[in-house]
DRENGU-917502 format. One record per residue: residue number from 0; residue in one letter; chain; y negated, z, x of N, C-alpha, C, CB in turn. Coordinates in Angstrom, 3 decimals, padded with zeros to 6 digits. Glycine has a CB too. Layout:
N
seq, type, mol, n.y, n.z, n.x, ca.y, ca.z, ca.x, c.y, c.z, c.x, cb.y, cb.z, cb.x
NUM, A, A, Y, Z, X, Y, Z, X, Y, Z, X, Y, Z, X
...
This chain:
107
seq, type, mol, n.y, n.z, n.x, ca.y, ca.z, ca.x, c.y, c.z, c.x, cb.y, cb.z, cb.x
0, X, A, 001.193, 000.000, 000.818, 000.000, 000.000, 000.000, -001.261, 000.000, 000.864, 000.004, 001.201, -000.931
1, X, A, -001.349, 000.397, 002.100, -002.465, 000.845, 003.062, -002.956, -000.340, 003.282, -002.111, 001.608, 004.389
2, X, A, -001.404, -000.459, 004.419, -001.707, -002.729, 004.953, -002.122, -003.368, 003.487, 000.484, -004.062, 005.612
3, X, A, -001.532, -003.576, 002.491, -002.643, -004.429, 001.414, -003.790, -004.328, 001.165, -002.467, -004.408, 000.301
4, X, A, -004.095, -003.113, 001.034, -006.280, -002.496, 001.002, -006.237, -002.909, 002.360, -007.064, -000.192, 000.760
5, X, A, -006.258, -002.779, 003.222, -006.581, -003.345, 004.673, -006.931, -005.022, 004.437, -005.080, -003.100, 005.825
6, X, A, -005.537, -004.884, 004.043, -005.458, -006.736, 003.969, -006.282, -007.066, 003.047, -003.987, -007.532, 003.521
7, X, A, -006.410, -006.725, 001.751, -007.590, -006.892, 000.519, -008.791, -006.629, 001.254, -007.494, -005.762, -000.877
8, X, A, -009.309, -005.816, 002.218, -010.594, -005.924, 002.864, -011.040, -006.417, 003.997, -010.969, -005.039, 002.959
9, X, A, -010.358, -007.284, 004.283, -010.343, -007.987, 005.601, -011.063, -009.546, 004.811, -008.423, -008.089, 006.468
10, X, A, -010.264, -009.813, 003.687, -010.109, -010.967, 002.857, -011.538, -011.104, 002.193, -008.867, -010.798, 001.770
11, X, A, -012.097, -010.040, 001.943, -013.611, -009.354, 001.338, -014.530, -009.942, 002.170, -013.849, -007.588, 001.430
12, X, A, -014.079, -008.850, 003.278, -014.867, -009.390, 004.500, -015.358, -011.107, 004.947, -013.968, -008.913, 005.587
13, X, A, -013.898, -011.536, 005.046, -013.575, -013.092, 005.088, -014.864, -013.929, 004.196, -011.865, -013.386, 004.269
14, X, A, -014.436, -013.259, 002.709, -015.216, -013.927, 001.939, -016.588, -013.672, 001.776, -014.738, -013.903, 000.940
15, X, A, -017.550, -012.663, 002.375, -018.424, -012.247, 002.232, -019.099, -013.175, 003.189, -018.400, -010.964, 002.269
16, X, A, -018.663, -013.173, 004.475, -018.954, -014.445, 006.017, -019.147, -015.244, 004.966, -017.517, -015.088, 007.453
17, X, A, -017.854, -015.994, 004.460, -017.992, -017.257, 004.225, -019.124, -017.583, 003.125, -016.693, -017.733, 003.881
18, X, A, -019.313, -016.367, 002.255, -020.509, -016.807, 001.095, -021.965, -016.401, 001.820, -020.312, -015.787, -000.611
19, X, A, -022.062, -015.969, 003.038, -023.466, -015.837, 003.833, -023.453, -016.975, 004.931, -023.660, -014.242, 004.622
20, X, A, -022.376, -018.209, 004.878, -022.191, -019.125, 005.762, -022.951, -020.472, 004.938, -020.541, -019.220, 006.158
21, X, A, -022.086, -020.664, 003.742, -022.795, -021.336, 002.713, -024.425, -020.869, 002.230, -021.847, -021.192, 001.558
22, X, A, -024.789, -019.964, 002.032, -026.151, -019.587, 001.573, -026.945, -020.219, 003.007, -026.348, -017.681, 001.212
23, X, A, -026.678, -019.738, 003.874, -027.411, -020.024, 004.784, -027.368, -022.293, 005.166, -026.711, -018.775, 006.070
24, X, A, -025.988, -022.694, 005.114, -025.704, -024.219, 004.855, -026.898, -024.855, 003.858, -024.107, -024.395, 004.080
25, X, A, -026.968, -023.951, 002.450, -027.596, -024.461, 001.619, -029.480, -024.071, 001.842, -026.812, -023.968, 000.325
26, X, A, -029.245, -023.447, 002.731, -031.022, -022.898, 002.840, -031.750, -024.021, 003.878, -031.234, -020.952, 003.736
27, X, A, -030.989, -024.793, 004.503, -031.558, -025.235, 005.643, -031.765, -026.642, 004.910, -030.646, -025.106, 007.100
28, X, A, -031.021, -027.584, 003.715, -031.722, -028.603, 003.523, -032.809, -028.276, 002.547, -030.915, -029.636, 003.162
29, X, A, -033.360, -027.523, 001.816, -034.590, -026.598, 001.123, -035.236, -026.749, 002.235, -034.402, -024.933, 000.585
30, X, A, -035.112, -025.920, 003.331, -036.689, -025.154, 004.091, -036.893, -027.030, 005.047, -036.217, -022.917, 005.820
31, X, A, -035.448, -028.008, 005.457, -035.964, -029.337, 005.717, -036.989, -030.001, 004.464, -034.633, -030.263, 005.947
32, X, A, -036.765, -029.791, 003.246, -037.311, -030.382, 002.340, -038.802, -029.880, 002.108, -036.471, -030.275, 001.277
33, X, A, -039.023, -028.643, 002.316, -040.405, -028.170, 002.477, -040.989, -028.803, 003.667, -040.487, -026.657, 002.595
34, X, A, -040.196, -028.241, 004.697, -040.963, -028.854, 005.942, -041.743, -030.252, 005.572, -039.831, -029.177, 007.195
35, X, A, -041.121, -031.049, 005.133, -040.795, -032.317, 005.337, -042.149, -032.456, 004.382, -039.156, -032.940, 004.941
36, X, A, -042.323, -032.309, 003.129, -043.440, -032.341, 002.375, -044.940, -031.503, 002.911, -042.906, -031.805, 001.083
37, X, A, -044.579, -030.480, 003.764, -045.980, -030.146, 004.205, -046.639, -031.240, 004.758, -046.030, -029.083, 005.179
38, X, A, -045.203, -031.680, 006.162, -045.713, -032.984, 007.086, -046.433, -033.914, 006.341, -044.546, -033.831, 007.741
39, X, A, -045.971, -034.364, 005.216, -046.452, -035.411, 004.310, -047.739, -035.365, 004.291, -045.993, -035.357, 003.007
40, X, A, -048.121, -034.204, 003.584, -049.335, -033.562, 002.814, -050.293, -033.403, 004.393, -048.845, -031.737, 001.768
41, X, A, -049.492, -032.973, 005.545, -050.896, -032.799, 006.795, -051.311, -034.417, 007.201, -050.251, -031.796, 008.652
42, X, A, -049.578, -035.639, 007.049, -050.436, -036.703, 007.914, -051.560, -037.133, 006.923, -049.485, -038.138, 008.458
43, X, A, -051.169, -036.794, 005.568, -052.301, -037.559, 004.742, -053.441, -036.923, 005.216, -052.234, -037.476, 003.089
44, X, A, -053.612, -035.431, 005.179, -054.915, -035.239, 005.489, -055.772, -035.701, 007.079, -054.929, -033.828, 005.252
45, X, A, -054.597, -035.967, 007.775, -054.710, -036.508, 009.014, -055.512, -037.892, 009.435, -053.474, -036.618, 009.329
46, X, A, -055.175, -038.345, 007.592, -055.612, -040.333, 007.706, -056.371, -039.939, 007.127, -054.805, -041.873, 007.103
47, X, A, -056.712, -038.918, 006.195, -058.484, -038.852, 005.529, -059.399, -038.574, 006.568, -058.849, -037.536, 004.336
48, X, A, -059.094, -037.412, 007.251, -060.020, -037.060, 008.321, -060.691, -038.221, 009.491, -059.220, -036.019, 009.059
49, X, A, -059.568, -039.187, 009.688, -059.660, -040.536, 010.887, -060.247, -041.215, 010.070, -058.276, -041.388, 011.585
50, X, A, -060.297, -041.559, 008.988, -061.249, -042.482, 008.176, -062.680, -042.055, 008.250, -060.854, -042.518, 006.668
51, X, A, -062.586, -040.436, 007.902, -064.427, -039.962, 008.185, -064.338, -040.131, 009.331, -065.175, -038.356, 007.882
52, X, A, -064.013, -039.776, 009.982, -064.236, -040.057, 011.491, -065.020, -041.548, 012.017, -062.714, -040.031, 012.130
53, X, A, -064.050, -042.519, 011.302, -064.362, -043.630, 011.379, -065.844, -044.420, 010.920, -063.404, -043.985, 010.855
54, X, A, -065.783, -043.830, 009.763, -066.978, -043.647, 008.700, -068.232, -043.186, 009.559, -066.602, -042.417, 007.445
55, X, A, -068.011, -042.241, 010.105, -069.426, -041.508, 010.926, -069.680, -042.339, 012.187, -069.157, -039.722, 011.505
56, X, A, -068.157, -042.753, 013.205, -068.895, -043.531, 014.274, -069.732, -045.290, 013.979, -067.631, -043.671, 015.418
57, X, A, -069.016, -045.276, 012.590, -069.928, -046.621, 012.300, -071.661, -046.281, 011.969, -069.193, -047.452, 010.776
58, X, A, -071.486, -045.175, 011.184, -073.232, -044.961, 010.852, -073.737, -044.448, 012.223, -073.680, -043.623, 009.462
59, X, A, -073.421, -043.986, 013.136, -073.415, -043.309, 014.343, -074.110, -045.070, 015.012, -071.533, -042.464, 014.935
60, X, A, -073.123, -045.350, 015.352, -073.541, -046.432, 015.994, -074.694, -047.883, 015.008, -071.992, -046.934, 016.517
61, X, A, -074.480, -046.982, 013.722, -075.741, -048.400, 013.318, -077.251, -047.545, 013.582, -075.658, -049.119, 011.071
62, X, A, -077.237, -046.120, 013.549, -078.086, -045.482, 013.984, -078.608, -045.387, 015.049, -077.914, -044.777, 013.802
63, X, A, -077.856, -045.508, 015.915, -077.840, -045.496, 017.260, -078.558, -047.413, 017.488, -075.938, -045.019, 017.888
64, X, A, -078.326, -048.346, 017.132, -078.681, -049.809, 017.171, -080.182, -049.683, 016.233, -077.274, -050.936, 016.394
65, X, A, -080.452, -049.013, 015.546, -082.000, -048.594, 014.631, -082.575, -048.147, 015.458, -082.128, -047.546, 013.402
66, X, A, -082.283, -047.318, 016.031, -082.931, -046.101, 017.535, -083.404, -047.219, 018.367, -081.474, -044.906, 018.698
67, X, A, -082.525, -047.949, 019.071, -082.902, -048.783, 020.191, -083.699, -049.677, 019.787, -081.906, -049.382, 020.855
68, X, A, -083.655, -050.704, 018.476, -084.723, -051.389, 018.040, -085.989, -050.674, 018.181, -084.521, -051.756, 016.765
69, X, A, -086.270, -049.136, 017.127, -087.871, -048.763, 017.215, -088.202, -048.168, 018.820, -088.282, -047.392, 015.914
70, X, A, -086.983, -048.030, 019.511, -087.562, -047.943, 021.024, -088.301, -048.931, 022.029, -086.570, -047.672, 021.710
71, X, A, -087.708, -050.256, 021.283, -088.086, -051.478, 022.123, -089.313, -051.452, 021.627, -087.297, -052.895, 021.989
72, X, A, -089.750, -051.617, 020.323, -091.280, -051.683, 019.464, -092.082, -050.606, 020.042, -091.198, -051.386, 017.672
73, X, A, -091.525, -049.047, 020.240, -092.290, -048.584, 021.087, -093.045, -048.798, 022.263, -091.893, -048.053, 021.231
74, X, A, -091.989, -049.381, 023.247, -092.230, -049.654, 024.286, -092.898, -051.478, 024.625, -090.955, -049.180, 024.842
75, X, A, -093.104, -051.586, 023.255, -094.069, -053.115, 023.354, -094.857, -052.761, 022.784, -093.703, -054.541, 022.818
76, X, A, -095.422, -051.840, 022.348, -096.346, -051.264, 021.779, -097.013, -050.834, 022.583, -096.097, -050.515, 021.013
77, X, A, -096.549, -049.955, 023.607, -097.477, -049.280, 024.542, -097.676, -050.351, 026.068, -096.714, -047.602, 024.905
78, X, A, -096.746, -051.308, 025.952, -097.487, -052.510, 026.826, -098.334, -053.071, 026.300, -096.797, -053.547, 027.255
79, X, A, -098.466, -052.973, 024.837, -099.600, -053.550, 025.005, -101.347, -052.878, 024.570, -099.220, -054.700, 024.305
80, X, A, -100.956, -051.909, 025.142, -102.028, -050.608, 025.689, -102.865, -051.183, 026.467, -101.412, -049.339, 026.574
81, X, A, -102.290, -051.925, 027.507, -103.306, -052.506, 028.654, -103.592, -053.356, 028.378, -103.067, -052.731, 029.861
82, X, A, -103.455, -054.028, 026.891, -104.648, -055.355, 027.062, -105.657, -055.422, 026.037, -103.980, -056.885, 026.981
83, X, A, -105.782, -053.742, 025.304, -106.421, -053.665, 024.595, -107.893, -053.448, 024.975, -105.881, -052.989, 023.973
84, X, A, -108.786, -053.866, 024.421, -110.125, -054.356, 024.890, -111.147, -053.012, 023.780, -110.384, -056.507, 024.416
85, X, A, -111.035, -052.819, 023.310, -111.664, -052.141, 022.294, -110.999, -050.682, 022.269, -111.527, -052.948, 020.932
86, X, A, -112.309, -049.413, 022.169, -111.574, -048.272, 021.234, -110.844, -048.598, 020.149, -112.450, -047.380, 020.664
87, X, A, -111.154, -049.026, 019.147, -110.958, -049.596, 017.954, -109.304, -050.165, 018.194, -112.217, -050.788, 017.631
88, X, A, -108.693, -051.290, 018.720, -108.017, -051.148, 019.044, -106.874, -050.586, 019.609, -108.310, -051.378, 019.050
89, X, A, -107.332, -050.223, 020.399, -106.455, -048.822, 021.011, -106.023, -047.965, 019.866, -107.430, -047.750, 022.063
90, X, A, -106.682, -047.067, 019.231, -106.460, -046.208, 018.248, -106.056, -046.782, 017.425, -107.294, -045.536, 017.859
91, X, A, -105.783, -047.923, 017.130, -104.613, -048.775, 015.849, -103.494, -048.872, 016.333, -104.867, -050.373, 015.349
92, X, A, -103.380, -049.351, 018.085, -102.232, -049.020, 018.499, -101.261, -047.663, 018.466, -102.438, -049.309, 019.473
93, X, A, -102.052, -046.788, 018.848, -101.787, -045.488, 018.711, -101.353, -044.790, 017.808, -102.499, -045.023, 018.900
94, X, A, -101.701, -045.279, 016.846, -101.475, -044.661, 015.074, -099.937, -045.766, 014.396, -103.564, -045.212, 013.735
95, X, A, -099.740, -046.973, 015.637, -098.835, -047.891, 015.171, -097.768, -047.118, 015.853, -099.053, -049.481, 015.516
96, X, A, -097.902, -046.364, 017.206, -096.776, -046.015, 018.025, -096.606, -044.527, 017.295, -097.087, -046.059, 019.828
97, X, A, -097.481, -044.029, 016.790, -097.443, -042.640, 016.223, -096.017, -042.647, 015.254, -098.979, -042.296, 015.270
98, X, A, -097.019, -044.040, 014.299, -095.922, -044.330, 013.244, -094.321, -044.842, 013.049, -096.446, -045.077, 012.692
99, X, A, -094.060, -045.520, 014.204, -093.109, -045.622, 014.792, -092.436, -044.487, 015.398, -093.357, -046.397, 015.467
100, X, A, -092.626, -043.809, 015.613, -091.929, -042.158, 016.264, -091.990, -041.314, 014.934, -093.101, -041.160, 017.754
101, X, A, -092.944, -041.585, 014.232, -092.239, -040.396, 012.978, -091.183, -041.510, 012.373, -093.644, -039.642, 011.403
102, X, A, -091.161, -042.404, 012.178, -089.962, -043.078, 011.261, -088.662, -042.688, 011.961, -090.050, -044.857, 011.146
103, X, A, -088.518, -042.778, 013.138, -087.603, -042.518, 014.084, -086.928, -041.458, 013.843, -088.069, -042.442, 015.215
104, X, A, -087.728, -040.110, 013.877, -087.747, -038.912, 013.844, -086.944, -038.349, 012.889, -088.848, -038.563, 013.775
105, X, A, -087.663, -039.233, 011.357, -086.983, -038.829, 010.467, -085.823, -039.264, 010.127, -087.529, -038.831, 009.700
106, X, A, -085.098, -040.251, 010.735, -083.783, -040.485, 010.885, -082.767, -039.707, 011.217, -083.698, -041.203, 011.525
């Protein structure tokens, strides 16, 4: 009678492994299946973010091509400082280069 409860709890045992062998079998394609959908959910946010990204170095660089235009106008503006003949002149230039640096500015 002893060896059978022995043997009946060995068999317990047996079966207890084997039903924490399976739980654990069955947990790992779940926590792959989560995994797997976070990944999803980060590359997407991954391709939204590279799109702004993208988005900004284009206004970046058309800003940057606006900049260099009112720089050139600046700087033909104030060449032509020296061939102005008149106060009067001058101070139209001045108020043209003024105006040109606040437009800039406020960009």
């Amino acid at each position: 009678m002893k060896k059978q409860l022995e043997l009946l709890w060995e068999i317990q045992k047996i079966d207890l492994h084997l039903k924490q062998i399976k739980e654990e079998r069955d947990r790992y394609p779940k926590e792959m299946k989560r995994l797997n959908e976070r990944q999803n959910i980060e590359k997407e946010r991954i391709q939204k973010e590279r799109e702004k990204v993208e988005l900004l170095e284009k206004e970046r660089r058309k800003k940057e091509g606006h900049l260099n235009l009112e720089q050139e106008k600046i700087k033909r503006a104030e060449g032509r400082m020296f061939e102005v003949k008149t106060n009067k002149e001058y101070q139209a230039l001045l108020n043209e280069i003024e105006a040109i640096k606040e437009a800039t500015s406020r960009e």
